[in-house]
C-alpha positions in Angstrom: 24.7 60.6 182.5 27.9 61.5 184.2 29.1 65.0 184.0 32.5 65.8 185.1 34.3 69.2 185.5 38.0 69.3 186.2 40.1 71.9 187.0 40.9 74.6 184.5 45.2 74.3 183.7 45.5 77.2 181.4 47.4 79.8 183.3 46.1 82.3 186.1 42.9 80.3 184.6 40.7 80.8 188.0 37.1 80.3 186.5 35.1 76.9 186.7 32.6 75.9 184.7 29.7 75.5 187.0 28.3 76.8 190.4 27.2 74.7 193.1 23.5 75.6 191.9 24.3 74.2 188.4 25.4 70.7 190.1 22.5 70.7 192.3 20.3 71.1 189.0 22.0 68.8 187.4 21.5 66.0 190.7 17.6 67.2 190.4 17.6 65.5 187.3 19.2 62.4 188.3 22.6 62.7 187.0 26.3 61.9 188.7 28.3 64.7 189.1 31.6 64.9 189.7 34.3 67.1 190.0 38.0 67.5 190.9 38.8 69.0 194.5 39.6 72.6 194.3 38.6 73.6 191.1 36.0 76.0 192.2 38.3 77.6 194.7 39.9 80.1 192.6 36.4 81.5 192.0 35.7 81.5 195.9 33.2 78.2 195.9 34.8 74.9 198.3 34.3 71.4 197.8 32.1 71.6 200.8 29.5 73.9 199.1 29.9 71.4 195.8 29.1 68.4 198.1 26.5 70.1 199.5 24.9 70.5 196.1 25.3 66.8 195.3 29.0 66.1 194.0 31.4 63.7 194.2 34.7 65.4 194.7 37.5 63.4 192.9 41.1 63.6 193.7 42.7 63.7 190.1 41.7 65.4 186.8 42.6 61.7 185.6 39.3 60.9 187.5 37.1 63.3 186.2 38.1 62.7 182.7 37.7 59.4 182.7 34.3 58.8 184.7 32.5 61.1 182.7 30.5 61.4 179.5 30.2 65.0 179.1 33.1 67.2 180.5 31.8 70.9 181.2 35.0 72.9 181.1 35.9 76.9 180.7 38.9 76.9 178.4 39.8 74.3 175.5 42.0 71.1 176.3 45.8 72.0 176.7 48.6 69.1 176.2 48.6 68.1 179.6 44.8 66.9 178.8 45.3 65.9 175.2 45.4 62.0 176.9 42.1 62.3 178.1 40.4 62.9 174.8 38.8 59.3 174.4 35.9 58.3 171.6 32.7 59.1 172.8 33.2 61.5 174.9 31.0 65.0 174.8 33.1 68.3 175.5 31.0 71.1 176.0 33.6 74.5 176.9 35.0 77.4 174.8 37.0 76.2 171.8 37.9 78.5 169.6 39.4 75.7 167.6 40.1 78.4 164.5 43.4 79.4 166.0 43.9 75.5 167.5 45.0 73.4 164.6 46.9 70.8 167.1 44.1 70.7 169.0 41.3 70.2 166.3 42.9 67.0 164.4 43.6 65.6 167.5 39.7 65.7 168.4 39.2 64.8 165.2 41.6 62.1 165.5 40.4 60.6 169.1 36.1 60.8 167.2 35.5 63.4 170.4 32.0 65.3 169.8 32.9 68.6 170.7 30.4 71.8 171.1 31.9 75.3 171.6 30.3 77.4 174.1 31.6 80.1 171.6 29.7 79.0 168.4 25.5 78.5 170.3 23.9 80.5 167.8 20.6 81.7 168.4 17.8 82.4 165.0 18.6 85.7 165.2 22.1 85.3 164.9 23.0 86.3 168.5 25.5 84.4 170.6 24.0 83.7 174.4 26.9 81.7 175.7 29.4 83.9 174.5 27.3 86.9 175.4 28.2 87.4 179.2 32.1 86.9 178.9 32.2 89.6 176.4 30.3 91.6 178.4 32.6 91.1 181.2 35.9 91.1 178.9 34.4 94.4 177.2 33.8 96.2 180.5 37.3 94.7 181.6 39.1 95.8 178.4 38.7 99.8 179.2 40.2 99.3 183.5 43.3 96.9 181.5 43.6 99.9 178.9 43.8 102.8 181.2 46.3 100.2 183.4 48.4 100.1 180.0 48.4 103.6 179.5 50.4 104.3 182.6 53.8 105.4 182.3 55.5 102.8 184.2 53.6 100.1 181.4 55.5 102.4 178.8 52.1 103.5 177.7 51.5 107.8 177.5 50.7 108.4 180.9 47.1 109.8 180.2 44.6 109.7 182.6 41.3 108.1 180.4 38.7 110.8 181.9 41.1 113.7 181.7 41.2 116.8 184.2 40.2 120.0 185.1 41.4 121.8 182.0 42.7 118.8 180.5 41.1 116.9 177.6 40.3 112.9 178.0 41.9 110.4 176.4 40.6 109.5 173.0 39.1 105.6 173.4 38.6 103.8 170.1 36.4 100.8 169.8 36.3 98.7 166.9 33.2 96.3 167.1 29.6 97.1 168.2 28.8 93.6 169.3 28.1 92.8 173.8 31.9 93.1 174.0 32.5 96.4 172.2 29.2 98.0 173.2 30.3 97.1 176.9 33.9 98.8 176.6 31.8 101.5 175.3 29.3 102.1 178.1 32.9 102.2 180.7 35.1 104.2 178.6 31.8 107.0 178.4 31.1 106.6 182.2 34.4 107.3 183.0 34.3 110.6 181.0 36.7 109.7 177.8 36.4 110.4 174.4 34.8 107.8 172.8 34.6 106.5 168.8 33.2 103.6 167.9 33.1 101.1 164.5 31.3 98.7 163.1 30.1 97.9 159.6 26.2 97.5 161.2 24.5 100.7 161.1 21.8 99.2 163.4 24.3 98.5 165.7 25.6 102.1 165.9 22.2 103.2 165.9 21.8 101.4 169.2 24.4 102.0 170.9 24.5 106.0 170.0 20.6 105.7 171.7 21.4 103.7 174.5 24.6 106.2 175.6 22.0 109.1 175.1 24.6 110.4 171.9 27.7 110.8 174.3 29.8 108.7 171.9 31.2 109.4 168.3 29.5 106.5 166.1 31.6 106.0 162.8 31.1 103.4 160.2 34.0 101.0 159.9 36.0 100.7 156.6 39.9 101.2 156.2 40.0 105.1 155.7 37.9 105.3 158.9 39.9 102.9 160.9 42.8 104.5 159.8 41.8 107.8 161.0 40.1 106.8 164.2 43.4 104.8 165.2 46.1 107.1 164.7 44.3 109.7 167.0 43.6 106.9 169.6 45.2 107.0 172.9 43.7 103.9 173.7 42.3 101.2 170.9 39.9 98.0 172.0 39.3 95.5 169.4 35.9 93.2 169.8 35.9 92.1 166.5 34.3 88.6 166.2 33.3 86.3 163.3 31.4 83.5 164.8 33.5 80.1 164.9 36.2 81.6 162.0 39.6 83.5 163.0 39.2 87.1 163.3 40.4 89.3 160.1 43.6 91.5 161.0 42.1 94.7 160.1 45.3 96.2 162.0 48.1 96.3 159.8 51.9 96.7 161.7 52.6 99.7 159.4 49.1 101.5 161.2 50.9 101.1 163.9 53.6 102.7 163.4 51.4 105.8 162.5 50.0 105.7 166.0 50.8 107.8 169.3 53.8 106.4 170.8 53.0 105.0 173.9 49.7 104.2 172.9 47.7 101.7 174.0 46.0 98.5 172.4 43.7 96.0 174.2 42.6 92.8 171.5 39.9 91.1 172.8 39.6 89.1 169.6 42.9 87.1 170.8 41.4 84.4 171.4 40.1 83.8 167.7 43.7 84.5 166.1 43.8 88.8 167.2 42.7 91.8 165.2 46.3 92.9 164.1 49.4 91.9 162.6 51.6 92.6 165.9 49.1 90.7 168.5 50.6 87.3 170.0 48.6 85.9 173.2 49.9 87.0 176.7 48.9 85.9 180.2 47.8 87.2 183.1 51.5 87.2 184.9 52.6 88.7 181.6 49.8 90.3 180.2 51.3 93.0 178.0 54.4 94.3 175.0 55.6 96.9 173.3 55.9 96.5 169.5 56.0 99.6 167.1 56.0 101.5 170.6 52.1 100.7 171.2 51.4 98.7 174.7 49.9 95.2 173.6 47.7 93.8 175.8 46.4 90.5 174.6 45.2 88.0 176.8 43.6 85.1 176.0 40.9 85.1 179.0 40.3 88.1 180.4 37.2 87.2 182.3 39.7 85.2 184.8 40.7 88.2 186.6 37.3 88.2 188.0 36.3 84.7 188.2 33.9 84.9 190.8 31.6 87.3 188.9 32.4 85.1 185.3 31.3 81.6 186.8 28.3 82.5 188.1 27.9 84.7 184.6 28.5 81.9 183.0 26.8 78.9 184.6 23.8 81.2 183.8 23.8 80.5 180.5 25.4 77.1 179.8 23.3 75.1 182.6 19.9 74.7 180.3 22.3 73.4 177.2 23.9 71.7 179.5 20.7 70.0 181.2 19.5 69.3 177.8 22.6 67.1 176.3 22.5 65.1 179.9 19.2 64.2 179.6 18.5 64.0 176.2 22.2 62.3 175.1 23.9 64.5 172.4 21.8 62.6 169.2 18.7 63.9 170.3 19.7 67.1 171.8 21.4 68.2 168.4 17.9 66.9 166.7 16.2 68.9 168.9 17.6 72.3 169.3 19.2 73.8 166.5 21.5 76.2 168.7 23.2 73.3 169.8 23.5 71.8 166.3 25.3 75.2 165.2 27.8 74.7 168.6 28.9 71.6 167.2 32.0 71.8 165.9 33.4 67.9 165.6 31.6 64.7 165.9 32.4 61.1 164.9 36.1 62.5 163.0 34.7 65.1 160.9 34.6 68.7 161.1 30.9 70.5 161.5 31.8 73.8 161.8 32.1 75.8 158.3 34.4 78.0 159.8 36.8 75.7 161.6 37.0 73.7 158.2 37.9 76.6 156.8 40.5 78.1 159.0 42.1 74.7 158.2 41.0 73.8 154.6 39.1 70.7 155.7 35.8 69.1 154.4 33.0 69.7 156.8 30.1 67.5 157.4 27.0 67.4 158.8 25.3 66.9 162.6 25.3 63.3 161.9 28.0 62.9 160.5 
């Protein structure tokens, strides 16, 4: 099979979505590989080390797109590679397609079988490919929070850990999962008052044991989110429903009952936002004031350190990856049901329940 991996577009996008020890894997098993010059060298990896590995560095995304049956990507297709999307072809990358109507009928449209890194799901319900970018954007989410906090970012201009004879900063979570059990861990190590929701109690449970009880574990329902908030000098949002948009359990009038100059960090962008006043941002303009709380809502965090999220991330892609090139995507879906539950269109129809129902579309099965 031949894979191809272009370069990312979306903006300040610097991840790629594979190592030069993924290609040479994927050469050991007797597959053509190529990939679009530069696109590792936001992440710090040359064309040199990828044609070292094995690839075949092409000068256009045109190229890439064209020559290959899979395309391994980081970020879903944007406009500029809407003309790429051809019948046949396997995408495997993040998709969030919940909050990408355009971008769903058109694979829809063009019979694309496309798998969303976001929506592997393991039998126990866990999440492996999304696991180590929310690790990295939950870990991420507390150093952007204290950045919005400062006073020339129109945040409070409180210092997260606090000072001799000065209290922390209050840091609510909301979300137990990788993501908001990784904000967690920083925003304790760094010496800040810490709450933390979710509606798991097993979840609190663990993450109360693993920060040896140095965090305040609350279960999550309005009057508790409500209280927890408006106290907050800093809230982080990891909410996540698997493959669906993300509930806005943050009204704009809560808001308004928060510390001015408070700050707000939705992780959960990406799947819609959390609240009523998030709207995606970038990393050249990554935050906004509205109802005098700092937003800070960008759509892929983990690019601010792409170095650290490639290889993070080729960690746990690559065996999928290996599997749908050497099995071909029939089989591969037969065989592994993670992969089955990552496909989200196939042949023109809608697989994933909750794409079809951010949409109001019929949904079908893996062979449809």
């Amino acid at each position: 099979m031949v894979v191809g991996i272009p370069k990312e577009i979306k903006a300040e996008e610097n991840r790629v979505a594979i190592t030069p020890s993924g290609v040479a894997a994927l050469v050991a098993h007797c597959h053509r590989v190529v990939i679009e010059t530069q696109a590792g060298v936001g992440s710090s990896l040359s064309d040199e080390a990828y044609a070292a590995a094995g690839a075949h560095i092409l000068d256009s995304a045109e190229e890439v797109w064209t020559q290959a049956d899979l395309i391994l990507k980081v970020k879903e297709p944007l406009a500029a590679e809407y003309p790429f999307l051809r019948p046949g072809l396997i995408l495997f990358t993040y998709l969030h397609l919940a909050a990408e109507e355009q971008l769903t009928h058109l694979l829809l449209d063009r019979q694309v079988t496309a798998l969303g890194y976001e929506t592997i799901q393991l039998e126990d319900g866990s999440l492996p490919l999304l696991a180590p970018m929310s690790e990295v954007a939950g870990r991420l989410a507390i150093q952007v929070g204290a950045w919005s906090l400062q006073a020339q970012n129109g945040g409070r201009g409180v210092l997260l850990s606090g000072a001799s004879g000065v209290k922390p900063g209050h840091v609510v979570i909301l979300g137990a999962g990788i993501a908001g059990a990784s904000a967690c861990q920083v925003a304790v190590g760094i010496g800040a008052y810490v709450s933390i929701l979710d509606v798991n109690p097993a979840r609190l449970r663990y993450v109360h044991d693993i920060l040896g009880g140095h965090v305040t574990t609350v279960m999550s329902n309005r009057a508790n989110i409500e209280e927890e908030v408006t106290t907050a000098d800093l809230v982080v949002s990891s909410v996540l429903v698997p493959g669906a948009r993300t509930p806005k359990l943050l009204t704009r009038s809560l808001f308004r009952d928060m510390r001015p100059g408070a700050a707000f960090v939705d992780i959960s962008i990406d799947q819609g936002g959390s609240a009523e006043t998030s709207r995606p941002t970038t990393h050249h303009n990554p935050i906004y004031r509205d109802e005098e709380v700092v937003h800070y809502c960008v759509t892929n965090m983990p690019a601010i350190v792409p170095h650290t999220s490639t290889y993070a991330l080729t960690n746990v892609t690559l065996s999928y990856a290996l599997e749908l090139a050497d099995k071909g995507v029939t089989t591969a879906l037969r065989d592994n049901p993670a992969l089955q539950r990552g496909l989200n269109t196939i042949n023109g129809h809608v697989v994933h329940p909750g794409v079809a129902a951010a949409f109001d579309l019929p949904h079908a099965g893996p062979t449809a």
